[in-house]
N, C-alpha and C positions, 0 to 999 in steps of 0.2 A: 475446562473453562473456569474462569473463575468465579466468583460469589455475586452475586445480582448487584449487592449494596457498591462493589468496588468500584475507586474511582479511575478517572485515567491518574499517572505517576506524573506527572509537568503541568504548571502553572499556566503554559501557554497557548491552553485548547482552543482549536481553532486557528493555529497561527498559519498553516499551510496553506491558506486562502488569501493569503499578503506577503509581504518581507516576512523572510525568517527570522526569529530571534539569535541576538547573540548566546555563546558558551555553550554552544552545540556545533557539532559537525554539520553541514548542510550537504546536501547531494539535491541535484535537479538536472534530470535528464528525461528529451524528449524523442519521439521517431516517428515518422511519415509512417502510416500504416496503411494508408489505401489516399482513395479518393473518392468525392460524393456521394451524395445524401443517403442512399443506402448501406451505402461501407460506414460511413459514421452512426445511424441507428443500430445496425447489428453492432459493432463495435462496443457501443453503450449499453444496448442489452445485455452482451457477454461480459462487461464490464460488470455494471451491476448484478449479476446472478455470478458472482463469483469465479469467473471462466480464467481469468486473469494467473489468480492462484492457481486455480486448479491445474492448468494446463503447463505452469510454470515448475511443474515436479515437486513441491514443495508438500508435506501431509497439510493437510486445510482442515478446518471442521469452523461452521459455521451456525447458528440459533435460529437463523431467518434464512428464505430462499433467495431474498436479494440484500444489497445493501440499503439498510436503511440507518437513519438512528438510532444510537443505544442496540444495535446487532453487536453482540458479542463473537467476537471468532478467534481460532488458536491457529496459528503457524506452526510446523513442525518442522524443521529443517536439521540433517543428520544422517548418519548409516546406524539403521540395525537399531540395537538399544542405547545407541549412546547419541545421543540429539539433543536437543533443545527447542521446550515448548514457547512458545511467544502468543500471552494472553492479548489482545486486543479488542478496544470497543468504537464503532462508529461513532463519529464527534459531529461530522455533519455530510450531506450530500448536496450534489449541485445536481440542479436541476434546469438549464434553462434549451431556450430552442437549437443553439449552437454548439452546447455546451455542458459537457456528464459526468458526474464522476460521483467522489467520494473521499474522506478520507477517514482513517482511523489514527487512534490513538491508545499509547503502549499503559495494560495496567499490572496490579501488582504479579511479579512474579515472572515480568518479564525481564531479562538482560539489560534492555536500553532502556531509559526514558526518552520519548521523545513523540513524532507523528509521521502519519505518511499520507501523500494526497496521491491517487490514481486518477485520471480523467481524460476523459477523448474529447477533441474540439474540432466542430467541420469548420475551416477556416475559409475566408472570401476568395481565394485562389482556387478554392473546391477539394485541398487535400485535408485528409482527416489525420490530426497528430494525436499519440497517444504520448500522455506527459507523467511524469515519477517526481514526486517534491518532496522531501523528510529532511527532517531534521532531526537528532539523535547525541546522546550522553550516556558512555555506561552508568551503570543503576548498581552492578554485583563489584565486587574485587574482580573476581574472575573475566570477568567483560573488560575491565580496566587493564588489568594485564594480559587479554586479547585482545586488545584494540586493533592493532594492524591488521590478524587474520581476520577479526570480527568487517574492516572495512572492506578487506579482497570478499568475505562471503556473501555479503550485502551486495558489493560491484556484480557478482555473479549471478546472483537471484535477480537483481535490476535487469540485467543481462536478457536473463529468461521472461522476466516479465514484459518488457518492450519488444519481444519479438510474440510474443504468446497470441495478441490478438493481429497478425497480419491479414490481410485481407484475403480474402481465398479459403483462410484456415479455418 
């Protein structure tokens, strides 16, 4: 993890809760993961207690047992010893009756600048969507001139993350 004082790396904390900023890649994808009021609490529960990550194969390590803010947590994605750590700090959480999530934002030491929003919503039809919203700019050289693989690995962990909380699971 990184150092308590660090800040997030991008100016524009918070922004996954509205329109994306420009000179950043965007990604927003969402998926039906169940239906009614129970699929959508559990949903949110496992959402916020990190289930998301976890389950999504990716090494996790987190400060706090759910998301809150200012929760520090590190991604680890890779084989063996050759990976990459991805520092992160909770920017803010959603809280409301319909409505859960979280997002984090990237600090020093990570690859990208940028943020991510996770969040389940029971919607008025009764199906519960799990939604993915970031936004992202490499930070390193080497991120820069991975750009392409670095977008196919992110498609593939999004991948795993929107199937991670299906209903039943």
């Amino acid at each position: 993890m990184t150092a308590r004082g660090d800040r997030p790396t991008y100016p524009e904390i918070g922004a996954t809760a509205g329109a994306l900023p420009d000179g950043y890649h965007h990604a927003v994808r969402s998926r039906v993961i169940g239906s009614g009021e129970q699929t959508f609490h559990r949903a949110a529960d496992r959402l916020l207690g990190w289930q998301l990550q976890r389950r999504a194969g990716a090494g996790f390590r987190a400060d706090s047992a759910t998301a809150v803010p200012g929760a520090r947590v590190s991604v680890r994605v890779g084989w063996g010893p050759v990976g990459i750590t991805a520092p992160c700090e909770v920017v803010y959480v959603v809280d409301e009756p319909r409505r859960r999530g979280f997002a984090y934002g990237t600090l020093p030491g990570h690859p990208v600048r940028g943020e991510e929003y996770f969040g389940v919503e029971w919607r008025a039809d009764d199906t519960v969507l799990l939604t993915i919203k970031a936004f992202s700019r490499p930070a390193t050289w080497w991120a820069r001139a991975g750009a392409p693989v670095a977008r196919l690995a992110q498609r593939r962990i999004t991948d795993r993350y929107l199937r991670s909380l299906d209903d039943g699971s």
